[in-house]
DRENZATI-584724 format. One record per atom (N, C-alpha, C, O): x, z, y; residue in three letters. Coordinates in steps of 0.05 Angstrom, whole numbers, padded with zeros to 5 digits, always signed. Each point is the difference from the previous one (the first is absolute). Layout:
// DRENZATI-584724
XZYALA...
This chain:
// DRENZATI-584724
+00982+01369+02148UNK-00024+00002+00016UNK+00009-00002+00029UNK+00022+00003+00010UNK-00044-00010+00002UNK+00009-00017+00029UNK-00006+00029+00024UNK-00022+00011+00001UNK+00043-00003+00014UNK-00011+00023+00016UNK-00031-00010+00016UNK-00010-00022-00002UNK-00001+00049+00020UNK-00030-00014+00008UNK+00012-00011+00027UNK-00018-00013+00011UNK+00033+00013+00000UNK+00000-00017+00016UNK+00006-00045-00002UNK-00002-00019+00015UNK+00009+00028-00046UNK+00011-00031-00005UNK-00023-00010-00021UNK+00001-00022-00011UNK-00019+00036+00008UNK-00025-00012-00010UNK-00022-00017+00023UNK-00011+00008+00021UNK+00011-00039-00039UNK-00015-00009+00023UNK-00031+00012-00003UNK-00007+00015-00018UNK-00011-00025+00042UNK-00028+00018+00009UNK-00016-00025-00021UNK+00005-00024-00005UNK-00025+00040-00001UNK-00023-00021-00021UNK-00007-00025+00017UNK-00009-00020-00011UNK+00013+00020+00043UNK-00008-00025+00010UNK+00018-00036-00008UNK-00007-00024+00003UNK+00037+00041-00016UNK+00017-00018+00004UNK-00002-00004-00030UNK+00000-00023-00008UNK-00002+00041-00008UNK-00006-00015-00027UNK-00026-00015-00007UNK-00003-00019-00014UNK-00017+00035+00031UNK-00027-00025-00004UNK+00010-00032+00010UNK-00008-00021-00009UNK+00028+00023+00030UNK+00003-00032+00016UNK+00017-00005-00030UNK-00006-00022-00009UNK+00019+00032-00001UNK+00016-00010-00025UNK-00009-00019-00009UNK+00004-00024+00000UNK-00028+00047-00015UNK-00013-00010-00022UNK-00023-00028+00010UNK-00006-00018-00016UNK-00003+00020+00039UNK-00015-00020+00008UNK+00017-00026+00001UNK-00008-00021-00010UNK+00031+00024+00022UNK+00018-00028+00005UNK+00008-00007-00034UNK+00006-00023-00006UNK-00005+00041-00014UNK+00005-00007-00022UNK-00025-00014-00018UNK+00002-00015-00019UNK-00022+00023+00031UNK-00026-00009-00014UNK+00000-00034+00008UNK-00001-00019-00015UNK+00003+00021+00050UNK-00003-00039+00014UNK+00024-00012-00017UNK-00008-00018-00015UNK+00028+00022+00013UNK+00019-00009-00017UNK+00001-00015-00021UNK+00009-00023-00004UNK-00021+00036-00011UNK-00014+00002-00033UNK-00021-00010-00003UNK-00003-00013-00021UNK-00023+00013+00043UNK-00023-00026+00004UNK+00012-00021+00005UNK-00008-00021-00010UNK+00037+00022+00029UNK+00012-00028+00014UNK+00008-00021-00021UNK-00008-00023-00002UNK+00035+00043-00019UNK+00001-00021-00017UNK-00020-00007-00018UNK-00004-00024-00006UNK-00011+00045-00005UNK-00028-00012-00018UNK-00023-00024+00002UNK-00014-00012-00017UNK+00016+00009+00044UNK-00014-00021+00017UNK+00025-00025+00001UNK-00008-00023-00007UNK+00022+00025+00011UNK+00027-00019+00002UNK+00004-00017-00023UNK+00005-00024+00001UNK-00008+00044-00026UNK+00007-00005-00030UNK-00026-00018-00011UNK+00000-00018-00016UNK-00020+00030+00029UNK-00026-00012-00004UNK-00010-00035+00007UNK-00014-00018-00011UNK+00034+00022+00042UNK-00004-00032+00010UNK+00018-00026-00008UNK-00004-00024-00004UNK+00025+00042+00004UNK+00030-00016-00013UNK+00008-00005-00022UNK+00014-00019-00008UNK-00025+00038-00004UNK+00021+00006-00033UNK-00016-00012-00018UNK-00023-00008+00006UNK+00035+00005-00036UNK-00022-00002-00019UNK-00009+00008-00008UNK+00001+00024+00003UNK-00018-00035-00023UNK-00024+00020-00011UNK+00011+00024-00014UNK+00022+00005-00010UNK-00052+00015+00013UNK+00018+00026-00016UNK+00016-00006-00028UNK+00016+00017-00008UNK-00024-00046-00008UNK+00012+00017-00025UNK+00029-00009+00007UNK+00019+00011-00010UNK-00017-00035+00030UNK+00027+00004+00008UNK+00009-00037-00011UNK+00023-00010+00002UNK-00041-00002-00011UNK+00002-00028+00000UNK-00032-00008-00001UNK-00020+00014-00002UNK+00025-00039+00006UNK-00026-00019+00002UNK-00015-00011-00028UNK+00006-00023-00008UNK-00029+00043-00008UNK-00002-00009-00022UNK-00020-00017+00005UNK-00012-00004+00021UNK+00009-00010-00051UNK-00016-00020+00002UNK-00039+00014-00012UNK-00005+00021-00012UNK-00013-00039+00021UNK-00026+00013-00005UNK-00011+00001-00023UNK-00020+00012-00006UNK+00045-00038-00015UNK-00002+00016-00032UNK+00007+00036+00002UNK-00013+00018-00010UNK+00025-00018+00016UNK+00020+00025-00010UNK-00020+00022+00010UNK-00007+00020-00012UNK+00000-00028+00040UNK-00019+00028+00012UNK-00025+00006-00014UNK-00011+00022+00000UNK-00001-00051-00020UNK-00027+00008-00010UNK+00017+00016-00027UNK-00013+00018-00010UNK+00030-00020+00003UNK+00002+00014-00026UNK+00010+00021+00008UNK+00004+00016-00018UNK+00004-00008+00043UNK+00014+00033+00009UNK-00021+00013+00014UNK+00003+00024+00004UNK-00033-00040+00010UNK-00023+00015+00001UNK-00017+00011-00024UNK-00013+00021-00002UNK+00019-00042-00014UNK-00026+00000-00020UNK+00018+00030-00024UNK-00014+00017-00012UNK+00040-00017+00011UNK+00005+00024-00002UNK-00007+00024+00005UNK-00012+00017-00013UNK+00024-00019+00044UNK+00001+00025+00022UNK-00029+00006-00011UNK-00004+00024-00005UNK-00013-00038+00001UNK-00027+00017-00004UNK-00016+00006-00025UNK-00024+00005-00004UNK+00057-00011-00021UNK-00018+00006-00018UNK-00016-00016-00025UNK-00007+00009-00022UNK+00005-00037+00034UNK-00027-00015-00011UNK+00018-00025-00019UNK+00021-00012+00003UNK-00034+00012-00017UNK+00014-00026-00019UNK-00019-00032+00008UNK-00021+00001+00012UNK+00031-00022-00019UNK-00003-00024+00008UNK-00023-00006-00008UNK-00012-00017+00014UNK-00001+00026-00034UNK-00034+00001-00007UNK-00012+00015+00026UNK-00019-00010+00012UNK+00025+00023-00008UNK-00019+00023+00010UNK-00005-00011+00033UNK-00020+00002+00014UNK+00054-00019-00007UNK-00004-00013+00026UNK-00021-00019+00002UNK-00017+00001+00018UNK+00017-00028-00047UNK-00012-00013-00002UNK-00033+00003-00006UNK-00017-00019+00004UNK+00011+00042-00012UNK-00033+00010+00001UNK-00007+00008+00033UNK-00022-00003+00009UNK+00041+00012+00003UNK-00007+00004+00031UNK-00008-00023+00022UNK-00017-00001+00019UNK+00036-00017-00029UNK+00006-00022+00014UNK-00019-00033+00003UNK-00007-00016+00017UNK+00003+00024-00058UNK-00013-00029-00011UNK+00023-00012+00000UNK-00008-00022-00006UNK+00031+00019+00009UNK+00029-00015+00000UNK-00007+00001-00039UNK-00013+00017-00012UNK+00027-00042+00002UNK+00007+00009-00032UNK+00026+00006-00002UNK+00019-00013+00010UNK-00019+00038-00027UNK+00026+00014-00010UNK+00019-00013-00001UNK+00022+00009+00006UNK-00027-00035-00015UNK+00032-00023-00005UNK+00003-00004+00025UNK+00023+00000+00009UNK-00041-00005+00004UNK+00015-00014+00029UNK+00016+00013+00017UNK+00020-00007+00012UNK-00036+00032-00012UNK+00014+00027+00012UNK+00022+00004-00006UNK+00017+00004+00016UNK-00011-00006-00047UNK+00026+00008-00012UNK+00020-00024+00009UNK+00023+00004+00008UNK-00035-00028-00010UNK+00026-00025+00017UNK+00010+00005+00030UNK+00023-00005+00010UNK-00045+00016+00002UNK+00010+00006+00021UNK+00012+00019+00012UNK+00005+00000+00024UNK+00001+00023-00046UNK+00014+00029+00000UNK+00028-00017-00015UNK+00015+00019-00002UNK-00005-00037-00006UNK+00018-00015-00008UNK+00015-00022+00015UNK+00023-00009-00002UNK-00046+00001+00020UNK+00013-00024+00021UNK-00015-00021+00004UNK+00007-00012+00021UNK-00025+00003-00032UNK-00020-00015-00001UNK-00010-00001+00029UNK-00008+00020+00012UNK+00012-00056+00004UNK-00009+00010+00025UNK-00039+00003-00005UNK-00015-00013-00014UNK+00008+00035+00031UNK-00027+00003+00000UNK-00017-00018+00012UNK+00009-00010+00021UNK-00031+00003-00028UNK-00013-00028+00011UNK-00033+00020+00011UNK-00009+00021-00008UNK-00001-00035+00026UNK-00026+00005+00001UNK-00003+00029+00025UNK+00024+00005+00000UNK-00031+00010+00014UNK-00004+00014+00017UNK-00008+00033-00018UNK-00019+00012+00009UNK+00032-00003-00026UNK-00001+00032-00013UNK+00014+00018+00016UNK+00002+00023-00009UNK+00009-00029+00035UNK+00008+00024+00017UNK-00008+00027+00009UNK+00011+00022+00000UNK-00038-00032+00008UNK-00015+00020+00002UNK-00018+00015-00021UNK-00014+00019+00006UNK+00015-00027-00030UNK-00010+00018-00020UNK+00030+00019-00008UNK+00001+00024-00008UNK+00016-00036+00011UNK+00026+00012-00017UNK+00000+00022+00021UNK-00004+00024-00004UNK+00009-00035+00029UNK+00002+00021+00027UNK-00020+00025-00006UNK+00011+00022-00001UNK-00037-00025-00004UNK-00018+00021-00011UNK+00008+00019-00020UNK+00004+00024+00004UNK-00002-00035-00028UNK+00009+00009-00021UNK+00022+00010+00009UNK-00012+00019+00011UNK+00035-00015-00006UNK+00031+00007+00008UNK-00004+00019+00025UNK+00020+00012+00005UNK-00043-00007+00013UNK-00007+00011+00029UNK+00023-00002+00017UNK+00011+00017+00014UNK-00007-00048-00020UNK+00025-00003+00030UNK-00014-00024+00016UNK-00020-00011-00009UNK+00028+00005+00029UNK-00004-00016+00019UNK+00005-00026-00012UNK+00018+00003-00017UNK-00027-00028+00018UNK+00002-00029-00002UNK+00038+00000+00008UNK+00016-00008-00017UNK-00010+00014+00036UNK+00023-00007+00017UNK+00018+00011-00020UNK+00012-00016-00015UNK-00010+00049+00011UNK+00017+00007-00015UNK+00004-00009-00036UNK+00020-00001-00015UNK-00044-00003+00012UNK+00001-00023-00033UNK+00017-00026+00009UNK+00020-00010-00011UNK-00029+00006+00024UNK+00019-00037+00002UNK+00024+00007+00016UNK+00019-00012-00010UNK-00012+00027+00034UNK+00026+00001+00006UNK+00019+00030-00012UNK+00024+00003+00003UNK-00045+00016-00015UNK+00022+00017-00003UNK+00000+00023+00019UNK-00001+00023-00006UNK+00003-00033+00028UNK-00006+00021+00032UNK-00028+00008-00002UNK-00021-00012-00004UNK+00031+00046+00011UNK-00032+00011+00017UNK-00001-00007+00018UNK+00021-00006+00012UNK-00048+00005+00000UNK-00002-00014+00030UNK+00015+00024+00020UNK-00002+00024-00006UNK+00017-00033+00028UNK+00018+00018+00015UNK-00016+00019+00017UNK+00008+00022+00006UNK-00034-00033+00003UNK-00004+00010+00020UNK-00023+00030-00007UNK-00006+00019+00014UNK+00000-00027-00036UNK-00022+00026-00007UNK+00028+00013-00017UNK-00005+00022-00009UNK+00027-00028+00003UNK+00022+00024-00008UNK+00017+00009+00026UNK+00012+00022+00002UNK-00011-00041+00016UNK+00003+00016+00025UNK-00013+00016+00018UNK+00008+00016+00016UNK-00026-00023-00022UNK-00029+00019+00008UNK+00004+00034-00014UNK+00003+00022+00013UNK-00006-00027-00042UNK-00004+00026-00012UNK+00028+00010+00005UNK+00003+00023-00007UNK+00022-00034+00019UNK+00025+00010+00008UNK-00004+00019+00036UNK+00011+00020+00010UNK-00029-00038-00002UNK-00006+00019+00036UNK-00016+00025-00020UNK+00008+00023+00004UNK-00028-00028-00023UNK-00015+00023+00003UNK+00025+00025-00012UNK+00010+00017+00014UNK-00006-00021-00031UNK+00020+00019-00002UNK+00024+00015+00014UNK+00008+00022-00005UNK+00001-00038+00021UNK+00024+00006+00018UNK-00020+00007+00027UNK+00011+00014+00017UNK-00038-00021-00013UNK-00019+00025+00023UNK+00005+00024-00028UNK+00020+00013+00001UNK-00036-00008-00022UNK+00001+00033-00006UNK+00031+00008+00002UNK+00006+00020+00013UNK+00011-00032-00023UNK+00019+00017+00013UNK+00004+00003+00018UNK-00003+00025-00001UNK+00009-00032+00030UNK+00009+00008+00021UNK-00028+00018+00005UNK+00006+00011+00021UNK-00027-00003-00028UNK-00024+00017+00001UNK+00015+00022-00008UNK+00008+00018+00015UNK-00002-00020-00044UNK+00019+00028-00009UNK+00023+00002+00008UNK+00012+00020-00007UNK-00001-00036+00022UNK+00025+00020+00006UNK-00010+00011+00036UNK+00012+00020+00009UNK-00038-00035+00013UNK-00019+00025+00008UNK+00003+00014+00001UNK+00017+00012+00013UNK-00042-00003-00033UNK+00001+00014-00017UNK+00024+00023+00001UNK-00001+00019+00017UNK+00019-00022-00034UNK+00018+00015-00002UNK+00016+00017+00018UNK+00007+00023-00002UNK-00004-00049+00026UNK+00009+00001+00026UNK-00015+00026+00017UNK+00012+00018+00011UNK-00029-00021-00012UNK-00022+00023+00009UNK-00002+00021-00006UNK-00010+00017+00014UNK+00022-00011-00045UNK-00001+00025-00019UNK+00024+00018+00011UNK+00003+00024-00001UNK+00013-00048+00015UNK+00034+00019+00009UNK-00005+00014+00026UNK+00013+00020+00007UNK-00037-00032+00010UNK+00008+00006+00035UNK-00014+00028-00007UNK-00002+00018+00017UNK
């Protein structure tokens, strides 16, 4: 245990924790503009309709009653089949992702950088907050 004179004051651990928070937005934003996609390669938009149409559950009938797509075609193109004709935006519906992120993969940056300020404001609110609780 640290004597009380060698304990630092709550002002200097709030600047800690604040310079550790910009840090941690810095690279998250960094990783975001630079890096690749989260799963960590560039899949193709076969692969994403059959890892949405998963993620949520639904089998290839059930897409194709949503859609009006027929089940076979759906299924060629959860296989590799290039897709013909403009179904982006029904799939986009069905799947509740963006047009952008169905065909490239990426969420759009700027409404995930967005919901990244809103969050890094409530923190520095709570640490405030906190800051205030010490004086």
């Amino acid at each position: 245990m640290l004597p009380a004179s060698r304990i630092p004051p709550p002002v200097i651990i709030l600047n800690l924790h604040i310079i550790y928070v910009f840090i941690h937005f810095y690279f998250a934003v960094q990783k975001d503009i630079t890096g690749p996609s989260e799963r960590g390669f560039m899949d193709t938009i076969h692969a994403r309709l059959k890892r949405y149409r998963q993620q949520r559950g639904l089998t290839i009938q059930e897409v194709s009653s949503r859609t009006g797509i027929p089940a076979s075609t759906y299924k060629e193109w959860e296989n590799g089949r290039q897709i013909r004709g403009e179904p982006y935006l029904l799939l986009a519906e069905v799947y509740q992702v963006s047009i952008q992120e169905l065909i490239t993969g990426q969420k759009n940056k700027s409404t995930s950088l967005l919901a990244r300020f809103d969050l890094l404001e409530a923190e520095i609110q709570n640490i405030k907050t906190e800051l205030i609780s010490y004086l």
